[in-house]
C-alpha positions as CSV (number, residue, x, y, z in Angstrom):
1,X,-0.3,3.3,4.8
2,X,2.5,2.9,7.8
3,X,4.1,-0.5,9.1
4,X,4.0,-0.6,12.8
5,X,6.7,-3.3,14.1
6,X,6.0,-5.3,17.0
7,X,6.7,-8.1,18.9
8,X,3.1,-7.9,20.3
9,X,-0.3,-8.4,18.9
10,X,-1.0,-6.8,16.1
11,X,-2.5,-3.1,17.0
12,X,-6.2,-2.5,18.0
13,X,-6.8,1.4,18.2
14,X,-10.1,2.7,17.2
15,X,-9.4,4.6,13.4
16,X,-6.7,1.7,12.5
17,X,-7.4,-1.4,10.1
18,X,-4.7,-3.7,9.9
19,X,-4.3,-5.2,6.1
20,X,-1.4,-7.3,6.0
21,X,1.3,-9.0,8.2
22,X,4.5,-10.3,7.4
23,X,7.7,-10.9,9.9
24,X,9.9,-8.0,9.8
25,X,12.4,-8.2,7.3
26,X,15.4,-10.1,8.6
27,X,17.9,-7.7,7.3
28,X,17.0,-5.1,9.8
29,X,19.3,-5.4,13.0
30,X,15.9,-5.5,15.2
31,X,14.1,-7.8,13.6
32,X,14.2,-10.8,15.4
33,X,10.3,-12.0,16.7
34,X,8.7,-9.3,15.3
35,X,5.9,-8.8,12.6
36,X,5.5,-6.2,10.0
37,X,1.6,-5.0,10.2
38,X,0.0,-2.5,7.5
39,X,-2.1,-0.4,8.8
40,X,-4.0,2.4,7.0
41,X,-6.1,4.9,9.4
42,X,-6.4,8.5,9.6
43,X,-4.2,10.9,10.7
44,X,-5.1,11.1,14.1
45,X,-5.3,7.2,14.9
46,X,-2.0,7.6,13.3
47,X,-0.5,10.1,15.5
48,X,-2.0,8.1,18.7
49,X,-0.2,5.4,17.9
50,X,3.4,7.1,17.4
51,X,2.8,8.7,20.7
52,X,1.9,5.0,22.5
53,X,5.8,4.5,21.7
54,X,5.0,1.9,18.8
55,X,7.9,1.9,16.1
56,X,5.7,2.9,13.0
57,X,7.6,3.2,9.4
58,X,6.2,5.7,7.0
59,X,5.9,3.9,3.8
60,X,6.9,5.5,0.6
61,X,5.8,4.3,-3.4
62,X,7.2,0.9,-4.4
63,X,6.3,-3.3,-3.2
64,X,6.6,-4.5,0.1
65,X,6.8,-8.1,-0.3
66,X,5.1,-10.1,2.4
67,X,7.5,-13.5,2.4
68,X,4.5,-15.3,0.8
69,X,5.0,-14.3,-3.1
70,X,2.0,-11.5,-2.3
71,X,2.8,-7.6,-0.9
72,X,1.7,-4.7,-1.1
73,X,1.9,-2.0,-3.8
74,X,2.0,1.6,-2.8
75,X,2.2,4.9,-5.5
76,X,0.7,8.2,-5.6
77,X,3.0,9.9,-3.0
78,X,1.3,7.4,-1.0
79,X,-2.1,8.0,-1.6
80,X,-3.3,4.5,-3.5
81,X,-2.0,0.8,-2.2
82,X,-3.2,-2.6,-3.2
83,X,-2.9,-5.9,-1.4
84,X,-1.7,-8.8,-3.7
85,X,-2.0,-12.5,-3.3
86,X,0.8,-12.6,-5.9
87,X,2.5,-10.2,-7.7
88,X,-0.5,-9.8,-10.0
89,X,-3.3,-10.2,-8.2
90,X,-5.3,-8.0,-6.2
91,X,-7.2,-8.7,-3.0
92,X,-8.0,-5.4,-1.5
93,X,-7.6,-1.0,-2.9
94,X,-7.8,1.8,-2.3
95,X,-7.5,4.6,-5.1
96,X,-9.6,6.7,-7.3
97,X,-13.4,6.1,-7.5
98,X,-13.8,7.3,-10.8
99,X,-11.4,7.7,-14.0
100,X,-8.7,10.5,-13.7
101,X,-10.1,12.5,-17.0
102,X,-13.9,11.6,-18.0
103,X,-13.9,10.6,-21.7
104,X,-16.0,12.7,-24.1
105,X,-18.2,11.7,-26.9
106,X,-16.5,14.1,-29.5
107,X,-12.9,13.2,-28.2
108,X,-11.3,12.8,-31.7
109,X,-10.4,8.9,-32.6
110,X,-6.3,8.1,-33.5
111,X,-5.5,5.5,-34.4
112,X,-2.0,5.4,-33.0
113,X,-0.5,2.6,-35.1
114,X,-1.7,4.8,-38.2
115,X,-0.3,7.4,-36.3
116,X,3.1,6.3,-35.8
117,X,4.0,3.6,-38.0
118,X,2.2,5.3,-41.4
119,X,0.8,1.9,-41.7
C-alpha cells in the first residue's frame, strides 16, 4: 500500500484501487489542499504512477490515522493492511487466506495456566 498526495482527483490508472482518503497531514510543509489517497495495486501500476510525476509515499508497518477516528493499519513488512472505521473495527483486508501453521489433531493439549502458575 503507497499514499499518493494530490491536489487533484484522486488517481484512476488501470491496476490501482483507491481505499481511503484523508487530507494530508497538516504538519507536512506541503500540505495545504491536498488529500492523502491509499492505494494498493501491483507493481507495475505502481511504477506508472511514480513515473506520471505523482508524489507517492511508500508506507511502512504502523496506523495511519484518517482524521475521522478510523485509519489504516499496515504490518508484515507491508504485506497485510486493514481499513478501520475506528480503531477497532475493520471495514476492508488483505492478509493471509488461511492460518499461518495448520493445527493437528494429536498437537498435545497445555494447559498454560497449569503450566505456569502450578495451579
Amino acid at each position: 500500500m503507497v499514499i499518493v498526495r494530490s491536489n487533484g482527483a484522486a488517481p484512476q490508472a488501470p491496476g490501482i484501487a483507491v481505499k481511503l482518503a484523508r487530507p494530508a497531514p497538516a504538519s507536512l510543509p506541503d500540505a495545504a489542499d491536498k488529500t492523502d489517497f491509499f492505494c494498493v495495486g501491483d507493481a507495475d501500476a505502481l511504477a506508472a504512477l511514480r513515473g506520471a510525476a505523482r508524489e507517492v509515499v511508500e508506507l511502512r508497518d504502523g496506523y495511519y490515522e484518517d482524521g475521522k477516528g478510523g485509519g489504516v493499519a499496515i504490518w508484515g513488512q507491508g504485506r497485510f493492511w486493514e481499513v478501520r472505521s475506528d480503531p477497532f473495527t475493520v471495514t476492508e483486508a488483505a492478509g493471509p487466506s488461511k492460518p499461518a501453521r495448520p493445527a493437528t489433531p494429536d498437537a498435545e493439549h497445555v494447559e498454560v495456566r497449569r503450566a505456569v502458575f502450578g495451579a
